[in-house]
C-alpha positions in Angstrom: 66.3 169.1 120.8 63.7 167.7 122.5 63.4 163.4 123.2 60.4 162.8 125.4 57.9 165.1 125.2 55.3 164.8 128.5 51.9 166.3 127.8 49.6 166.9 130.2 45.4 167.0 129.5 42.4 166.7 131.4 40.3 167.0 128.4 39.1 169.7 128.1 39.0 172.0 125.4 41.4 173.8 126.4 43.8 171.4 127.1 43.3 170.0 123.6 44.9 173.3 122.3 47.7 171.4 124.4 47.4 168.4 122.7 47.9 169.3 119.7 50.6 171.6 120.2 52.6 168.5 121.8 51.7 166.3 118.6 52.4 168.8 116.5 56.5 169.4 117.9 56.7 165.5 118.7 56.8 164.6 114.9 59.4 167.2 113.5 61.9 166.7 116.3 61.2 162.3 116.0 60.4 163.1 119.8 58.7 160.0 121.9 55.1 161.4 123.3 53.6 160.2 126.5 49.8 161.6 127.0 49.1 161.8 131.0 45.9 162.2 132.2 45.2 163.0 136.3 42.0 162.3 137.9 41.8 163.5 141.7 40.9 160.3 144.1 36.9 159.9 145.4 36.8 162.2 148.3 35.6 160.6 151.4 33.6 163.3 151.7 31.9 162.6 148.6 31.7 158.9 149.3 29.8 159.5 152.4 27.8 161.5 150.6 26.8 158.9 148.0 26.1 156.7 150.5 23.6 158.5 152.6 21.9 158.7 149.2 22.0 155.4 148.0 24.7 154.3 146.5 26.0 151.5 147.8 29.5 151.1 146.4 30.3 154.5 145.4 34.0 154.1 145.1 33.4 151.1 142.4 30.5 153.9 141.0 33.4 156.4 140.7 35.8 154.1 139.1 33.6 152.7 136.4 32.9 156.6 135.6 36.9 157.5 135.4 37.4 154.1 133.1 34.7 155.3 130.7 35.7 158.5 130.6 39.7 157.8 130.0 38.5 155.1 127.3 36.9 158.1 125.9 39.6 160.4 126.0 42.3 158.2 125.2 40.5 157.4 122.1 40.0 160.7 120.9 43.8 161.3 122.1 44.6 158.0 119.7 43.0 159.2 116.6 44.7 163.0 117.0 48.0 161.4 117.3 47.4 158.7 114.5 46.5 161.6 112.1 49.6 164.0 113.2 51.6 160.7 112.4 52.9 160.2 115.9 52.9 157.4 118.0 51.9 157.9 121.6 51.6 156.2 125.2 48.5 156.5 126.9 48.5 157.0 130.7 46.3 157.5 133.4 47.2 158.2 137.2 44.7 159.0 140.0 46.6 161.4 142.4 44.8 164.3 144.8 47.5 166.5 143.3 47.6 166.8 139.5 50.7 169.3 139.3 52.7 166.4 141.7 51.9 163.9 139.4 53.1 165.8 136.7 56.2 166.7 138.0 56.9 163.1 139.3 55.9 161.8 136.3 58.0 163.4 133.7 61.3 163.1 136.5 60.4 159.3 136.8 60.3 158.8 132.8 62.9 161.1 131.5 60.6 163.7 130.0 62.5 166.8 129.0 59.3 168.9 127.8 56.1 169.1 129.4 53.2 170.6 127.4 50.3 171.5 129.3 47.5 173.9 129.0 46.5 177.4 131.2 43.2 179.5 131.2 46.0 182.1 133.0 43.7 183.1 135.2 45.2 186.1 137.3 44.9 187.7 140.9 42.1 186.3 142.9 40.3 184.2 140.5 44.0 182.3 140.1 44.1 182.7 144.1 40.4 180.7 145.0 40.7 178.2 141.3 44.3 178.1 141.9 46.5 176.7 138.9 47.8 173.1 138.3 50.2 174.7 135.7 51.6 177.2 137.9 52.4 174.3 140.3 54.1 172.2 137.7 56.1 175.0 136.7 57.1 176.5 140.4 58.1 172.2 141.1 59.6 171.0 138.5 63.3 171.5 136.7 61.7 169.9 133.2 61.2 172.9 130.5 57.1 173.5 130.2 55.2 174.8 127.1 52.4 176.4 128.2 49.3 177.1 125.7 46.4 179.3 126.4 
């Protein structure tokens, strides 16, 4: 059924319950399993901010702090797929949109399920937090598996 199964985490709890969901189907159905993880870019913003109090380089600051925290997660994201028998690939992209990425990502590699995670927030609280999964599933022709 399904070949390549995409899923998407930020880490969170939540999008654990993802995780193992996409684990779980990739080993019945012999399915490859790419993990992709998207961190938004420093905003300049931010930056500045940093800056004006005393950090120097704060892009490098910021990009030491995403490289220990992915070497984090992906670890954790190694062990869960070693013990649900599955091998996976590991990726990491820095994008300011997360759905886009998403989308792109699974066109670019074939992907014919994408698993992702949704607190399925509703009304105005979806309106001001807005929703990477709604994005990825209004963009993208791929089938997506939503956990909540």
């Amino acid at each position: 059924m399904y070949r390549h199964i995409l899923i998407a985490t930020d880490g969170s709890d939540l999008a654990r319950k993802g995780l193992e969901h996409g684990l779980s189907l990739a080993r019945p159905l012999g399915a490859k399993c790419t993990v992709l993880s998207v961190s938004e870019p420093l905003r300049p913003e931010m930056a500045s901010a940093a800056r004006m109090g005393g950090i120097d380089d704060p892009v490098s600051r910021y990009d030491q702090q995403i490289d220990a925290i992915m070497k984090e997660r992906f670890a954790f994201i190694q062990q869960r797929a070693s013990e649900h028998g599955v091998a996976v690939e590991l990726t990491h992209e820095i994008d300011s949109s997360p759905a886009e990425a998403i989308v792109r990502f699974a066109k670019l590699k074939g992907c014919d399920l994408i698993v992702m995670s949704s607190h399925g927030r509703r009304g105005l609280q979806k309106v001001l937090l807005g929703s990477q999964t709604a994005e990825v599933l209004v963009n993208t022709t791929v089938p997506v598996l939503v956990i909540r």
